[in-house]
C-alpha positions in Angstrom: 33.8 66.1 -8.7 33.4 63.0 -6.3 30.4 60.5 -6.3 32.4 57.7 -5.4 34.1 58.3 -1.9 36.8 55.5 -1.8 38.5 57.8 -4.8 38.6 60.5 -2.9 42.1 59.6 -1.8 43.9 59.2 -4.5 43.9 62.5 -5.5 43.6 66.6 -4.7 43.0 69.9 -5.8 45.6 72.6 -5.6 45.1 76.0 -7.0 41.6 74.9 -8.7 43.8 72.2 -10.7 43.1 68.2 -10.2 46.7 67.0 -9.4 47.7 63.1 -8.4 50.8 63.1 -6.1 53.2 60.4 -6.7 52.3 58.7 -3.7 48.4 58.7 -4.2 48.5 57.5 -7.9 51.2 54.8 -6.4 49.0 53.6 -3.8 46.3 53.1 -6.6 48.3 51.7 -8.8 49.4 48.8 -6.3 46.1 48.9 -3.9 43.2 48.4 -6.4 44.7 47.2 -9.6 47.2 45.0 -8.3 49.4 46.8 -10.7 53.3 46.7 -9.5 55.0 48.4 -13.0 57.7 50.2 -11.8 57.0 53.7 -13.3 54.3 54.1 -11.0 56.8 53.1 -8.1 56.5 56.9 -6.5 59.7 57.2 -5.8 60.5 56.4 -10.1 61.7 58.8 -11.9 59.8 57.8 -14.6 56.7 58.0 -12.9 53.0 58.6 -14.2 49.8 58.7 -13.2 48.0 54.9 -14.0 46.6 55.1 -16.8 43.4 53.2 -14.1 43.3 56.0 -12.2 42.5 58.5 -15.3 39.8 55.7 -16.4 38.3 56.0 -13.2 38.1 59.7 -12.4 36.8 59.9 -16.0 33.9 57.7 -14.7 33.9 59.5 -11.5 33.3 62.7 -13.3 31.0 61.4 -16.1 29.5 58.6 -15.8 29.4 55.5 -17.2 28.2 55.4 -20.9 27.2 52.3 -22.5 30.1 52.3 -24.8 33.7 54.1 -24.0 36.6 54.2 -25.7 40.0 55.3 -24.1 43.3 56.6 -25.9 46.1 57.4 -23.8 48.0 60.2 -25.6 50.3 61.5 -23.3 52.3 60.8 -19.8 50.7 62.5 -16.7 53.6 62.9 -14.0 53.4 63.3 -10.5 51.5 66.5 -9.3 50.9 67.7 -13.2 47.8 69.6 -13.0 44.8 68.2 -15.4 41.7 69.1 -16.5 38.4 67.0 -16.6 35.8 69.2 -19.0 32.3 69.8 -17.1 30.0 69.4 -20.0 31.5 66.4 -21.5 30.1 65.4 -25.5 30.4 62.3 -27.4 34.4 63.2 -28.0 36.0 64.7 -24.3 40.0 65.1 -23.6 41.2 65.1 -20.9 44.4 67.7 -20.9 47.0 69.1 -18.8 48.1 72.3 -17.9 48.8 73.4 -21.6 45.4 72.4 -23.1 47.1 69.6 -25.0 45.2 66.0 -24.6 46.3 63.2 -22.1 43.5 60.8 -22.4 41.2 61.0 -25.7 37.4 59.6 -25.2 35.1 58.7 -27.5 31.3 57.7 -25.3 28.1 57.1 -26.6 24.5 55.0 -25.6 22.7 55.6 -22.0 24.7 56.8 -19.0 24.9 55.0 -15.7 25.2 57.4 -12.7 24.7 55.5 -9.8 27.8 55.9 -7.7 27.7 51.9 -6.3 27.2 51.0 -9.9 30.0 52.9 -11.4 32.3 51.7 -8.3 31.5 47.8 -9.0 32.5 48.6 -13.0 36.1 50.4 -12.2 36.9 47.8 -9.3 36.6 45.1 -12.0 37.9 47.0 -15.0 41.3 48.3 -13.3 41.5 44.8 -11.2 42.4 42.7 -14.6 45.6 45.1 -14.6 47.0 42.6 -11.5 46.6 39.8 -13.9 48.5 41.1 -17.1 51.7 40.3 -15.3 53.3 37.6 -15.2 50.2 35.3 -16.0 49.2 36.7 -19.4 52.6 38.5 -20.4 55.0 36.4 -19.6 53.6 33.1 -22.2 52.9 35.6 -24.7 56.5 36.8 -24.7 58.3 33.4 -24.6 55.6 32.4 -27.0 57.5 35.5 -29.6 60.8 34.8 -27.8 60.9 38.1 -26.9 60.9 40.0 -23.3 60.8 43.7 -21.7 64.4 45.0 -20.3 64.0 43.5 -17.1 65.9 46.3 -15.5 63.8 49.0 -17.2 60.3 47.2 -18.3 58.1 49.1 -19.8 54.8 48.7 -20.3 52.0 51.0 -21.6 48.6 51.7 -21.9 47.8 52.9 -25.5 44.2 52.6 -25.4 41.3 50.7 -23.2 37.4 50.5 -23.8 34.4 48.4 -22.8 30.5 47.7 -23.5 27.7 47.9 -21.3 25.4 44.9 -23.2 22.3 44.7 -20.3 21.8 47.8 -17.6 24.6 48.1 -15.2 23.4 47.9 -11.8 25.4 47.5 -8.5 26.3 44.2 -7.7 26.3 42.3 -4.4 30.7 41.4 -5.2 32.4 43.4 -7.9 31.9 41.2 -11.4 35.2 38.6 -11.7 37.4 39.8 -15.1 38.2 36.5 -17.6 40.0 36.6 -19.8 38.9 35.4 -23.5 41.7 36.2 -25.8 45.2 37.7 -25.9 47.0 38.6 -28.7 50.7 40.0 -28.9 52.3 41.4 -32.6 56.1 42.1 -32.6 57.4 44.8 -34.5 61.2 45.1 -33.7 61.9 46.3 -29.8 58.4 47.2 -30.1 55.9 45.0 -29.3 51.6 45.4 -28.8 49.4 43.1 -27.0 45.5 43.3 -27.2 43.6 42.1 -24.3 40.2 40.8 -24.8 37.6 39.9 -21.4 34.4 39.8 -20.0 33.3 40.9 -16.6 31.3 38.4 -14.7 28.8 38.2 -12.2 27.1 35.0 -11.3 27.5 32.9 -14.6 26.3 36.4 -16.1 28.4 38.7 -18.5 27.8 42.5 -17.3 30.2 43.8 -19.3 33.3 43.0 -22.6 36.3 45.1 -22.3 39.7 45.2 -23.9 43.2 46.7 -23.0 46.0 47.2 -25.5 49.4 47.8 -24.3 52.5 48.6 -25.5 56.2 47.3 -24.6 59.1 49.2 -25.4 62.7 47.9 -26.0 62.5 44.1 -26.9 64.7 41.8 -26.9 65.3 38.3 -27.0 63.7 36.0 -24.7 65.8 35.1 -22.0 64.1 32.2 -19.8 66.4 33.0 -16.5 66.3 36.8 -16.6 62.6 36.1 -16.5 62.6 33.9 -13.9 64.4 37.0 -12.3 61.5 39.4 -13.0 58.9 37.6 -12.5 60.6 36.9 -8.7 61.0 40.6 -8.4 58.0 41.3 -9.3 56.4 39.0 -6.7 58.6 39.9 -4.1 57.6 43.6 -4.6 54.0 42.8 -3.9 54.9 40.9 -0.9 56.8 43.6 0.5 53.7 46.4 -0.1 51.3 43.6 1.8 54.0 43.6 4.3 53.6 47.3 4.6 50.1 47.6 5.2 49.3 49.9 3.3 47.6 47.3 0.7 44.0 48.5 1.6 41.6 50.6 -0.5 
């Protein structure tokens, strides 16, 4: 299945099945997206796979099209086999061990292949995950005067896509995510935020992208419990640089 190598270690095949151990979807998580959610802690009991990491085996196996669309429809838990279709169409799942859907994908237009290509476009893509928090969650939140439980936050993937508006081609430096708009609607503890960005690359948009998540049990905004979080949160990624184990 692999055409780009660094991927390689983040996850395995065991009796035929692709299956991502705790610890390798952990390391992604933290290593190349920058993302420190708790459920992919692998030692959680709540953990799942990163939703990033099924975005980027899906480009792994497939290509990059010029247009994808990504809905996450299910959990993917430590060392639950799934199952990447070989002849992908327009509309591919990707499913787990009982044929029901994970990740729903809806691609269309030209398809990259190159391997340096593809690598550049997830580095960038999943990178902007290390930004949604605290710099573009937390103002939205006090903005609703609402927050996540900061002993149990949880936040979601419900569905990611981009556009491919000129050729992609590999860069010289992975393209730089901005961000150009964030949007967050409250709906009782339930709350979804749409993310809206560009990837850059010298002055040059290579590709637009957004990122909808979810949060799960709101309630209201309390400005020194998320002080608190946001502290724990930083001091959780200084303690996996400390580790050294923050390479990938």
């Amino acid at each position: 299945m692999t055409r780009i190598s660094f991927l390689e270690d983040f996850y395995r095949y065991q009796d035929g099945q692709l299956v991502v151990t705790p610890e390798q979807g952990s390391r992604f998580a933290k290593a190349v997206a920058g993302d420190f959610n708790p459920i992919h802690d692998a030692d959680s009991r709540r953990f799942c796979v990163p939703g990033d990491l099924l975005f980027a085996l899906a480009l792994d196996a497939w290509g990059a099209s010029a247009s994808m669309n990504f809905r996450f429809t299910g959990m993917v838990g430590g060392n639950a086999p799934v199952h990447f279709p070989e002849d992908p169409g327009e509309q591919v799942a990707i499913t787990d061990e009982n044929g029901k859907s994970v990740v729903e994908i809806e691609r269309s237009g030209a398809v990259v292949e190159d391997p340096a290509a593809i690598e550049s476009l997830i580095r960038s893509y999943v990178s902007f995950s290390g930004q949604n928090f605290p710099h573009v969650l937390v103002p939205l939140m006090r903005e609703h005067q609402v927050m996540v439980n900061p002993k149990r936050p949880l936040v979601m993937y419900e569905r990611m896509g981009f556009e491919l508006p000129e050729p992609l081609a590999a860069a010289a430096a992975v393209p730089e995510p901005r961000l150009k708009d964030a949007v967050m609607t409250v709906n009782g503890k339930r709350g979804e935020i749409r993310l809206d960005y560009e990837l850059v690359t010298e002055g040059a948009v290579v590709a637009r992208g957004s990122k909808h998540l979810v949060l799960s049990g709101l309630r209201p905004f309390d400005e020194a419990d998320v002080e608190q979080l946001v502290a724990d949160y930083e001091s959780w990624k200084a303690a996996w640089a400390q580790s050294g184990s923050a390479t990938a």
